[in-house]
N, C-alpha and C positions, 0 to 999 in steps of 0.2 A: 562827508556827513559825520554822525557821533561814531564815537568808539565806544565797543562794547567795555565797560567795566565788570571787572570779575572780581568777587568779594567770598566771603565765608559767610552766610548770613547766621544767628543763633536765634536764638526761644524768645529772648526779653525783648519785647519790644522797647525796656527803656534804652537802650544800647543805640536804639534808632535814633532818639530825638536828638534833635540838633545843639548846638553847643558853639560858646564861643572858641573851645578848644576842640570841637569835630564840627565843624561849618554844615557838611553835605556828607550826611550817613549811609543815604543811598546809595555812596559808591560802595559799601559793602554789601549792596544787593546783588545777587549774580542776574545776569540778563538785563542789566539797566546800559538804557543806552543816555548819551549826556553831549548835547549840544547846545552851540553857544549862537545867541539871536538877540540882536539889536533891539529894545524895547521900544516904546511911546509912537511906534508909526501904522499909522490912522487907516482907514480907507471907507469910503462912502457904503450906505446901505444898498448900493447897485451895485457897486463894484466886487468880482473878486479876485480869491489870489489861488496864484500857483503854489499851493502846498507841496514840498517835495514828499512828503510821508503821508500818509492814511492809516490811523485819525493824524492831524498835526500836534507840532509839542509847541511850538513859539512862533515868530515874525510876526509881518504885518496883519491889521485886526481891525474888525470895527470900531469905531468910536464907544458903541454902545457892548457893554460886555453883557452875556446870558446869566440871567442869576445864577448864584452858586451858593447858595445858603442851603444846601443841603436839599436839592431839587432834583428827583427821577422824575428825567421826562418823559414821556409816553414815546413820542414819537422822536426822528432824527431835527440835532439842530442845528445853523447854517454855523459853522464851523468858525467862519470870521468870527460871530457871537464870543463864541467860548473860548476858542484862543485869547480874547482878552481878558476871562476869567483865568486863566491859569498864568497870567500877567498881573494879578491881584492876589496870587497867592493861592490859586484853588487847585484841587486834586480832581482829574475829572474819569471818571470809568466810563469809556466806551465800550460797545460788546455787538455782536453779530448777534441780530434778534431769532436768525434761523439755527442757531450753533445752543444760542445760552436761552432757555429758558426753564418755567417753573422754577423747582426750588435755586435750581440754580442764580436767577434771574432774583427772584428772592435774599439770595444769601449778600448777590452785591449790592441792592436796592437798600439792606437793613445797615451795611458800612456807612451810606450817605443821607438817608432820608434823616431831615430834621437835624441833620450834622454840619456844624459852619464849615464853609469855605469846602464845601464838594458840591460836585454835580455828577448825575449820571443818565448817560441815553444811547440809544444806538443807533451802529452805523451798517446796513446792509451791505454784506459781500465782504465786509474786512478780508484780509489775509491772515488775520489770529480773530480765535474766539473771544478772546477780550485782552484789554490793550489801556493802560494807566497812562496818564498824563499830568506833568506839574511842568511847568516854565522851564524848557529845554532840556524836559529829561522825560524818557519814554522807558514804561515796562510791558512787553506781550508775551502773554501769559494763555493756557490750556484749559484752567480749570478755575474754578469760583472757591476751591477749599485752597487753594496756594496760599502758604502762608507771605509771601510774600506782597500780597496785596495789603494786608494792614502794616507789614515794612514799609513800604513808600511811604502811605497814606500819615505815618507818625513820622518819617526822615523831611516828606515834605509837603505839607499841609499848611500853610502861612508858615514855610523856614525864611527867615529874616534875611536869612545868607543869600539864597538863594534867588527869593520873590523880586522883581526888577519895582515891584510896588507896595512894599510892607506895609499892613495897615490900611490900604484901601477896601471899599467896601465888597460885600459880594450880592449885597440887597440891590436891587433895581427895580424901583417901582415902575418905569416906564416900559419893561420888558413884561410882554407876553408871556405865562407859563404855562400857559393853557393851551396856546394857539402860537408857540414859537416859529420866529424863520425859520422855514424847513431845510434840511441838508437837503443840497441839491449834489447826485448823483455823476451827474455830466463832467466831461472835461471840460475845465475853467477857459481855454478857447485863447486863441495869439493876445486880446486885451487885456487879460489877467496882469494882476499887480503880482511881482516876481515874490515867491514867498521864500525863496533859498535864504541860511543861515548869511551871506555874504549881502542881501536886499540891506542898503543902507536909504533911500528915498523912495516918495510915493508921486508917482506920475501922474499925468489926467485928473485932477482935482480930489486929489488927495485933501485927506484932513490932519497934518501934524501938527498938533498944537491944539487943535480943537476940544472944549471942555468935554472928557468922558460921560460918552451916555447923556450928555445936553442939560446934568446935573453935577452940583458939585460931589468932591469925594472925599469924604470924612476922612481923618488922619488920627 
């Protein structure tokens, strides 16, 4: 799986943003972990996958990605969803709804709402009270004041170096925001689509190749 990256982090956030001479800033975040996953592999709205981590950072996803234009969702979302939002480029805040709320729940709500390319929802039971997410790189985190939640969020928030899909959208008209696929809870079960960093194809009618989200995707 990832290796922990251990970094110095400082005050400026401008230190974080990406560059063609520092590609991926977040390795100077301490506690980021950084794994590498094959991008564009599809899987139907029935099917799902073996995520080796809870929340996931990358692999296989559905065709259709959960909005991410700066979207707290109320409730949990089906995870296929959104791993292919942070395959577009999004920063996504999961959080234990029993661990984080009020202001705390507030403080990371007000990082994303109405802020491109994030989303945020929660995931009952996690194993951290909240847990950052960009395209194969994972932060979990204790507290909602950690300065390092706006380190990510500016090292990797559509980073170009990074994102397997620069420039794609994070709007999806055809996704529910209101009434999202719900995370389901359960173990994914023997038919699950393998979602390990090593998943190179998609079995049982898989969709690779299939138009994102059944609309096209601006560039």
């Amino acid at each position: 799986m990832g290796d922990k990256v251990e970094g110095t982090a400082t005050s400026s956030l401008d230190s974080f943003a990406p560059s063609a001479d520092n590609q991926d800033p977040s390795r100077e975040i301490p506690g980021v972990s950084i794994t590498e996953f094959p991008p564009g592999l599809h899987v139907t709205r029935t099917q799902r996958v073996a995520y080796p981590t809870v929340p996931p950072l990358g692999g296989p996803h559905d065709s259709a990605w959960a909005a991410c234009d700066g979207v707290v969702y109320d409730t949990g979302v089906r995870t296929e969803n959104v791993v292919h939002s942070l395959e577009h480029g999004a920063v996504w805040i999961a959080y234990d709804p029993d661990r984080v709320a009020g202001a705390d729940r507030a403080a990371l709500a007000a990082r994303v709402l109405d802020r491109p390319y994030t989303l945020m929802s929660p995931i009952p039971g996690m194993a951290d009270p909240i847990s950052l997410q960009a395209w194969g790189h994972q932060l979990k985190l204790d507290s909602a004041d950690d300065p390092r939640i706006d380190q990510f969020i500016v090292a990797l928030r559509e980073n170009p170096y990074t994102t397997p899909e620069p420039g794609a959208t994070c709007s999806n008209p055809i996704f529910d925001r209101q009434n999202p696929p719900p995370y389901d809870p359960s173990a994914p079960g023997p038919g699950a689509v393998d979602g390990s960093p090593g998943a190179t194809t998609i079995p049982d009618g898989g969709l690779p190749g299939l138009p994102e989200g059944g609309v096209p995707t601006p560039r």
